[in-house]
N, C-alpha and C positions, 0 to 999 in steps of 0.2 A: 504494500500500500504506500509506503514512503515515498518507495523507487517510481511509483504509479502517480507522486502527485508533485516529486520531482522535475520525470519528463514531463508531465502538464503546464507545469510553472516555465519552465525551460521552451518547452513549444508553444505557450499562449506567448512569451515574449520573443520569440521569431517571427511567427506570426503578425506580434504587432507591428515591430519592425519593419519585414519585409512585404507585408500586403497593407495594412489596417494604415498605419500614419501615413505612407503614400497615397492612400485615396483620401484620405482627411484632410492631406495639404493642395491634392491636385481639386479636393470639391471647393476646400478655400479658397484658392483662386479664383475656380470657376463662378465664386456667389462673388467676388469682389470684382471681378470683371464686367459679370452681368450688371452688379449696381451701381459702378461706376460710367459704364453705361447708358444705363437709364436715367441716372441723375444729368448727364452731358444733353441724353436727350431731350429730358424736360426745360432743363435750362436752356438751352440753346432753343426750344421750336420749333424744331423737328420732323417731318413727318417719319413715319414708320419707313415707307419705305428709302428718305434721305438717312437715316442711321443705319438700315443695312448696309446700305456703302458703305457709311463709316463703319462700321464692325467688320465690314472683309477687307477694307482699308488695315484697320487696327490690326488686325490677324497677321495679314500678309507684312507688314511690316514689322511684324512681331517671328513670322518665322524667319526674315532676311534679315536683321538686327540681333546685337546683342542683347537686345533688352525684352523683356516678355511681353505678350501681351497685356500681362494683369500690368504691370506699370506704364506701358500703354496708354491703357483706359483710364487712368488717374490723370496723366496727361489731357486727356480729350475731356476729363471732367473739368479741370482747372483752364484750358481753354475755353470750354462753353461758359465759365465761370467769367471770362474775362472777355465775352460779346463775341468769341469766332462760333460764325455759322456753320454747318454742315458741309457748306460747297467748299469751305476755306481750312477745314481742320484737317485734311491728308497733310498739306502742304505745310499744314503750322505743327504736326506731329514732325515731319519730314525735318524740319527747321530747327524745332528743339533737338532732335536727335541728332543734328549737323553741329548744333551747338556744342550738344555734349561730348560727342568726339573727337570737337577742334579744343576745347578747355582740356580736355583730357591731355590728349597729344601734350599742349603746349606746359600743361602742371606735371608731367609723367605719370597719371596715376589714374584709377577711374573715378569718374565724375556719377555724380547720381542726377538720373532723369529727371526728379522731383525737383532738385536743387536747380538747375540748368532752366529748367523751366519757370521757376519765383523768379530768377535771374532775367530773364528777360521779357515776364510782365511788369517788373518792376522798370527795367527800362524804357518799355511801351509805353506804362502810363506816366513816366518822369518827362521821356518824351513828346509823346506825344503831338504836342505843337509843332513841333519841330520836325517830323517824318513829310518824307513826302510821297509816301503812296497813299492812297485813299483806301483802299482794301486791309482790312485787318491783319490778313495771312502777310500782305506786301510790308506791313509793320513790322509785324513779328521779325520777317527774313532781313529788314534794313538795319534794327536792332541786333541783331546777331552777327549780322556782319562787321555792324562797327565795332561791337563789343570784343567779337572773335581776334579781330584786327588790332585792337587795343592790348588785351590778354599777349598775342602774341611781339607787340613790339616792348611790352613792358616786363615778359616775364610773370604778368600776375597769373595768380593759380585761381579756383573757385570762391577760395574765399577771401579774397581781395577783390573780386566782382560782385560777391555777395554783400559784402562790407557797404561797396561802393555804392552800390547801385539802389541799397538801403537809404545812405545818408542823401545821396542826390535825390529819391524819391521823398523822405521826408522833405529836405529842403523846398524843393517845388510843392508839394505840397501845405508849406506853410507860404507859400509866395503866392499862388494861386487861391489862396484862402482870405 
């Protein structure tokens, strides 16, 4: 009976290991994808079927990237969050992820999507006045360009843009107030 409750203890914990916590973490994702999701698409305005694009958008650039889908979709929530429409958020995913692999490059080390992206809504809206596309997605890519360009003639890493783009955003913000 020992020996019997031994291997049980033994085999419920391989089990949980090998089967049980991977499908716990791969349905986590899958709920934080889906409601990250649905949150982008409420925010945003979306018709059902403008968010399917976006979601085979989100996918497809999730299996050709480093980065997953489920951080992805966190992305696309935090765009809708910040007025990009459905026609505009390939191109504004596309941009954060250009962002985050020229900061990376430039800092040697990886950059997190979440971060890269505060980074240049923070921009956007410091900016703002100042851009000259009319198109949000065209915002986001001018901001990243400069910022990318900046990063790499000065050496700054992520959080010396994060710093930055902080203080210049408050500042405008208290000028514009």
């Amino acid at each position: 009976a020992r020996n019997t409750a031994l291997t049980m203890a033994l085999f419920g914990g391989i089990l949980d290991r090998a089967i049980i916590a991977p499908v716990k973490d791969a349905t986590a994702s899958f709920l934080e994808f889906e409601q990250n999701m649905k949150n982008a698409q409420v925010l945003s305005g979306a018709t059902s079927d403008e968010f399917i694009a976006v979601s085979a958008a989100v996918k497809e650039l999730g299996d050709n990237f480093r980065y997953s889908a489920t951080e992805l979709s966190a992305v696309v929530d935090n765009l809708a969050r910040a007025g990009v429409n459905a026609g505009e958020m390939r191109s504004s995913i596309k941009t954060v992820i250009d962002f985050a692999d020229a900061i990376a490059k430039v800092s040697q080390r990886t950059v997190a999507l979440q971060q890269s992206n505060e980074i240049l809504l923070a921009g956007v809206n410091a900016f703002k006045d100042q851009l000259h596309s009319a198109d949000i997605a065209g915002q986001w890519k001018e901001v990243a360009d400069v910022l990318s360009s900046a990063a790499n003639a000065s050496r700054a890493d992520v959080e010396d843009l994060n710093y930055f783009m902080n203080q210049v955003a408050a500042s405008v913000s208290e000028t514009r107030a």
